[in-house]
C-alpha positions as CSV (number, residue, x, y, z in Angstrom):
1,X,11.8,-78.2,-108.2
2,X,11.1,-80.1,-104.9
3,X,7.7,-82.0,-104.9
4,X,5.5,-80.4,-102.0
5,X,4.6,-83.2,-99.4
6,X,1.4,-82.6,-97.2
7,X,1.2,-83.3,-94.3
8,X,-2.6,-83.2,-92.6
9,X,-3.3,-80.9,-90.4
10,X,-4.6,-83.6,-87.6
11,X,-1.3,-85.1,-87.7
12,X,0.3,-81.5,-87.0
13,X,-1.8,-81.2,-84.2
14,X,-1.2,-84.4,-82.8
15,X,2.7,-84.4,-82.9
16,X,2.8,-80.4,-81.8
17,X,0.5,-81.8,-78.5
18,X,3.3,-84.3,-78.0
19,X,1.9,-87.4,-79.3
20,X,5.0,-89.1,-81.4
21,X,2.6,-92.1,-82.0
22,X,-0.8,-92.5,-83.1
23,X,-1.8,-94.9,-80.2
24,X,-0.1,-92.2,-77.6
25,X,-2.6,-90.6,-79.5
26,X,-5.5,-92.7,-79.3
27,X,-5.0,-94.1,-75.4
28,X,-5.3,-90.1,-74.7
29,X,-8.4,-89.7,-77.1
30,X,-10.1,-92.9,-75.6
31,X,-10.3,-94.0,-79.4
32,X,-9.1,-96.3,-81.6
33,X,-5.4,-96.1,-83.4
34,X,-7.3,-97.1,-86.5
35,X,-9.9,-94.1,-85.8
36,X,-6.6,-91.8,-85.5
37,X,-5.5,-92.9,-88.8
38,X,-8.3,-92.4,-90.3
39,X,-8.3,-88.4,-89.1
40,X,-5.6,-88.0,-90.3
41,X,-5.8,-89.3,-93.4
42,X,-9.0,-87.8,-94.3
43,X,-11.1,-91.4,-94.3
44,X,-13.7,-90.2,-91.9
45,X,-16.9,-91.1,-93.2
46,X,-19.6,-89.8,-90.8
47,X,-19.7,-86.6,-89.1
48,X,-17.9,-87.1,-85.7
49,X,-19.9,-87.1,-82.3
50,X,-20.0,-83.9,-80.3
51,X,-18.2,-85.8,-77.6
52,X,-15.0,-86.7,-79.8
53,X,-15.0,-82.6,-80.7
54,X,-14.7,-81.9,-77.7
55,X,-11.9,-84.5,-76.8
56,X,-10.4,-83.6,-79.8
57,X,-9.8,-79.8,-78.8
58,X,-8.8,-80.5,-75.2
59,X,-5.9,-83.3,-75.8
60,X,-4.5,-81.2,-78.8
61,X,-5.7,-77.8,-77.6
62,X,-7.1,-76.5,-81.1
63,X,-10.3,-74.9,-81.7
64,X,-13.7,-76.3,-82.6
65,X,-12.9,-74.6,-85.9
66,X,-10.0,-76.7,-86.6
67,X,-11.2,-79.6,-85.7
68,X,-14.2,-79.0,-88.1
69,X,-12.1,-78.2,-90.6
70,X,-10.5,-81.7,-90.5
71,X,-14.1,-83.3,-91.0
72,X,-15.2,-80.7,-93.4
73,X,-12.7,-80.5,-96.4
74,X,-9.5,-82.8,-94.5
75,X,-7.7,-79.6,-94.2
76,X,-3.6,-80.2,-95.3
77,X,-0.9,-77.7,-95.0
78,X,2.0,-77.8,-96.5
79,X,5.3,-79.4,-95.0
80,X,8.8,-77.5,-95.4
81,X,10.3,-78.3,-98.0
């Protein structure tokens, strides 16, 4: 049987908005590429500023609740296999 790989659900959201890189990413974010990483791979260690919620939702269209989710428990969903 064919190992699940997870894929984060940031990074979903990031490709899906049409960001192929995280500094496409980042430049439209006004963030770090580092920062982007670390969203992605769940190594956010302080609650994120209301301002990068909000930047968050408009460059990748999501809602608040999906972003929070990221924050909250580093939401994953799982890739095809």
């Amino acid at each position: 049987m064919a190992d699940l790989q997870l894929i984060p659900a940031a990074k979903i959201a990031r490709v899906t908005a049409g960001f192929l890189t995280q500094l496409e990413a980042a430049k439209a974010l006004h963030i770090s590429r580092t920062q982007v990483s670390n969203l992605e791979r769940g190594a956010i260690k302080s609650y994120p500023r209301r301002q990068l919620i909000e930047k968050l939702k408009e460059v990748y269209s999501v809602s608040e609740r999906d972003v929070l989710l990221w924050f909250i428990k580093n939401e994953q969903i799982p890739k095809n296999p």
